[in-house]
Residue, then its C-alpha position, 0 to 999 in steps of 0.5 A: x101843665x098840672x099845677x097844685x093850688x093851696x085851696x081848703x084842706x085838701x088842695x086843688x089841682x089844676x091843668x093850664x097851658x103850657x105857655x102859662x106864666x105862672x107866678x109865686x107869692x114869697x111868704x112874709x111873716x106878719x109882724x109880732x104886735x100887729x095892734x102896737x104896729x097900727x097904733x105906731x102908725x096912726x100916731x107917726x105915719x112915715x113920711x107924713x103928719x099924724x092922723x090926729x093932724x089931719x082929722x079935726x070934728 
């Protein structure tokens, strides 16, 4: 089988076996404030102490 990878500009096509199993990501987009959501959850970790908890000099 022919399969067409998103590779570069220009894509790349490949021949596998057919008794390949082929498996497909599903998009997710990231989140709106990437730096705000890290931040979040350095202070408040979910299910966990906060980081500043944790590390001590």
């Amino acid at each position: 089988m022919r399969v067409e990878l998103a590779y570069g500009q220009t894509g790349l096509t490949v021949e596998l076996p057919d008794a390949t199993d082929l498996v497909a990501a599903r998009f997710v987009p990231g989140l709106p404030d990437e730096a705000a959501a890290l931040r979040a959850a350095l202070h408040q970790p979910p299910g966990a102490a906060p980081l500043a908890a944790k590390v001590k000099p």
